[in-house]
C-alpha positions in Angstrom: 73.6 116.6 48.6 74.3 115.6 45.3 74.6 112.3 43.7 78.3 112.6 43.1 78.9 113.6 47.0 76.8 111.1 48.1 78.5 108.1 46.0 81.9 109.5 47.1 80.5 109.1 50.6 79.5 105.9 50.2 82.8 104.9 49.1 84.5 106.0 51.6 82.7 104.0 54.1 83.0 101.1 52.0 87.2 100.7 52.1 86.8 102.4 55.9 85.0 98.6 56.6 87.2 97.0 54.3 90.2 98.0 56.2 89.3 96.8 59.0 88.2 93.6 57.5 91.5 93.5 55.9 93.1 93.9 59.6 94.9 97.4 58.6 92.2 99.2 61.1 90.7 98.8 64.4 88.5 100.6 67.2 88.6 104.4 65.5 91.8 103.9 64.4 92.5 105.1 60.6 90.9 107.6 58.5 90.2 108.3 54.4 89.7 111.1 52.9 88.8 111.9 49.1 89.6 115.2 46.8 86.5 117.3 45.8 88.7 120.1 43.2 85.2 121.7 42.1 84.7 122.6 45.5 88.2 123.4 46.7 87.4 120.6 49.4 88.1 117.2 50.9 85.4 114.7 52.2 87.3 113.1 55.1 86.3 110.6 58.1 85.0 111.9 60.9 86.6 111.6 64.0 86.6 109.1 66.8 83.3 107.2 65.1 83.6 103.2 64.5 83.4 102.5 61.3 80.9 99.5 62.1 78.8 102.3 62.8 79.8 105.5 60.4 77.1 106.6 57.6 77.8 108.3 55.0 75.9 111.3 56.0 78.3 111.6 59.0 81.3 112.5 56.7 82.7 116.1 56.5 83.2 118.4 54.3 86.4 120.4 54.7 87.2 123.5 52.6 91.2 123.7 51.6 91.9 126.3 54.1 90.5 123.8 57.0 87.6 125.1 57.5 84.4 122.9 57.7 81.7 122.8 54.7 79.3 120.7 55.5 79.0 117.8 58.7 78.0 118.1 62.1 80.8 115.9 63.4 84.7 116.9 64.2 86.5 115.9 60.8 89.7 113.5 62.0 91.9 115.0 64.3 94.4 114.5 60.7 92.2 116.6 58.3 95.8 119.2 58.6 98.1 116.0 57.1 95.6 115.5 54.6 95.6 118.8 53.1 99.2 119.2 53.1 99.4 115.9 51.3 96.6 117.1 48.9 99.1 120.8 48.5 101.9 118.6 47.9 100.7 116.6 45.4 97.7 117.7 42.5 98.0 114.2 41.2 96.8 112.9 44.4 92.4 112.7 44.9 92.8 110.2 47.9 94.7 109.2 51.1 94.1 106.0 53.5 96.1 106.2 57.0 95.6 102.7 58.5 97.7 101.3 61.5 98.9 98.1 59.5 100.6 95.7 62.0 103.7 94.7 59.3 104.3 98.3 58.7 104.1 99.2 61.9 106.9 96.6 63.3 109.5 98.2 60.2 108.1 102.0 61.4 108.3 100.6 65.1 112.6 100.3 64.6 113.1 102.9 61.9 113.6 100.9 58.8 113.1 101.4 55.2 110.6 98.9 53.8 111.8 97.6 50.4 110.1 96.4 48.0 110.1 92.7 47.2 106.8 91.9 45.9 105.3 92.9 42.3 102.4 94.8 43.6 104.7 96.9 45.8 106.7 98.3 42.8 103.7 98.4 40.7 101.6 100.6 42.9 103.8 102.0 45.7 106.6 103.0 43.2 109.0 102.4 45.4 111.0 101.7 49.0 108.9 103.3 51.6 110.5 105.4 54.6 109.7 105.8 57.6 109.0 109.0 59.5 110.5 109.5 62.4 107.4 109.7 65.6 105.9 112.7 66.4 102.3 113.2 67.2 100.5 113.6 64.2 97.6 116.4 64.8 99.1 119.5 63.7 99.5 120.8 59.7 103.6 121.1 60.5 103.9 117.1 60.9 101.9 117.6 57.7 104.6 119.5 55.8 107.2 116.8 56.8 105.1 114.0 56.0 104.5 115.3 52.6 107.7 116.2 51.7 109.4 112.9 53.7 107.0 111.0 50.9 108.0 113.3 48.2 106.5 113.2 45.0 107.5 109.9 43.3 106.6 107.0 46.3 103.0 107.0 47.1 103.3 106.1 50.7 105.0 107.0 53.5 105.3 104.8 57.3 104.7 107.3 60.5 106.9 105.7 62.9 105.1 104.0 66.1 102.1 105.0 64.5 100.8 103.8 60.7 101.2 104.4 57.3 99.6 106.7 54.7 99.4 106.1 51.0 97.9 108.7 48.3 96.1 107.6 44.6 94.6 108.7 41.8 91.3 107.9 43.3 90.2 106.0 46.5 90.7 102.5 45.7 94.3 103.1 44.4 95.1 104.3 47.2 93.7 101.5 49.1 95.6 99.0 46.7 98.8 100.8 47.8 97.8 100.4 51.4 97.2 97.0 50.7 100.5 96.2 48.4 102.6 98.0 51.2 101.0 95.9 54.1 101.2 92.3 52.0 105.6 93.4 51.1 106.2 94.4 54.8 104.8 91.5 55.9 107.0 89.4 53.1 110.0 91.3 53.9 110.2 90.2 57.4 109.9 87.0 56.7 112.5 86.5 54.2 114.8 89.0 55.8 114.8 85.6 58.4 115.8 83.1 55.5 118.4 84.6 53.9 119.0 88.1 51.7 115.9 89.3 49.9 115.9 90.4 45.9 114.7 93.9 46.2 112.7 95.3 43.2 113.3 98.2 41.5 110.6 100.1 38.8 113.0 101.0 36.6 113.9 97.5 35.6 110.9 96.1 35.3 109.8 96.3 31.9 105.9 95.8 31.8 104.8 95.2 28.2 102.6 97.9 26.4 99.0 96.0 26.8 99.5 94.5 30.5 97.1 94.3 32.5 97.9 95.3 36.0 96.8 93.2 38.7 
């Protein structure tokens, strides 16, 4: 194993924990997965293992056509909606699938989660949809997921089930999972006061040297 693979590994189980301490995870729920191009590969979760538990040698190795590399554990029962995110999308090198509660309740009645809060515009680029339910396991639910998120939004709500959001690397893609979570949960409560301002990239002018949060 190289040092590269084995830091990528580590990684992973790093923002697996965090999710949970974050409350986006729970049980085995969730699952990460990570872009190796030089290898034509993902490293993905394995599945059905608490992450209180996982080690980093227990992550698989899964070759673009789905075939395992390297792990002695089933990869997660999602490794086929990975990979057609990864097809869809070369600018993506990481996806995080958590079951976030807030999401969930906007995915649980089919509606479109707007974006209301900075961080939301800023590293979700957008309104996310929501998917309509179907059972997630198969690389045609995939297809629909990639192309439902398209190539401009970075995450995408499976409806009664979680949401998935893509980066450039692992913990951009946990920031999206993070800014998605933190609007939906925003959005319900001002959709109870009154009529929310909804955001919109395009008129947000961020000045050349900003730092973003």
């Amino acid at each position: 194993m190289s040092k590269a693979r084995r830091e990528i590994r580590e990684e992973i189980l790093y923002w697996c924990r965090e999710s949970v301490l974050r409350g986006l995870n729970f049980n085995t729920q969730g699952n990460i997965s990570v872009r190796l191009p030089e290898h034509e590969a993902i490293v993905i979760t394995p599945n059905g293992t608490r992450y209180d538990v996982l080690t980093p040698d227990q992550m698989v190795v899964v070759g673009y056509d789905g075939v395992v590399i390297e792990g002695d554990l089933f990869p997660s029962t999602e490794t086929d909606v990975h990979l057609a995110h990864y097809r869809r999308r070369p600018d993506v090198n990481a996806i995080v699938h958590t079951e976030s509660p807030y999401a969930n309740m906007f995915g649980a009645v089919g509606r479109i989660i707007d974006p209301v809060l900075l961080n939301m515009v800023l590293y979700a680029k957008g309104a996310v949809r929501v998917m309509p339910f179907e059972f997630s396991t198969n690389i045609e639910f995939g297809e629909l997921s990639a192309s439902l998120m398209g190539d401009d939004v970075n995450a995408l709500v499976w409806g009664n089930h979680g949401l998935i959001s893509v980066g450039e690397n692992l913990a951009g893609a946990f920031k999206v999972a993070v800014a998605v979570e933190a609007n939906a949960q925003v959005l319900w409560g001002a959709l109870s006061l009154g009529t929310p301002n909804i955001l919109s990239l395009e008129n947000i002018v961020i000045p050349q040297d900003a730092r973003l949060p």
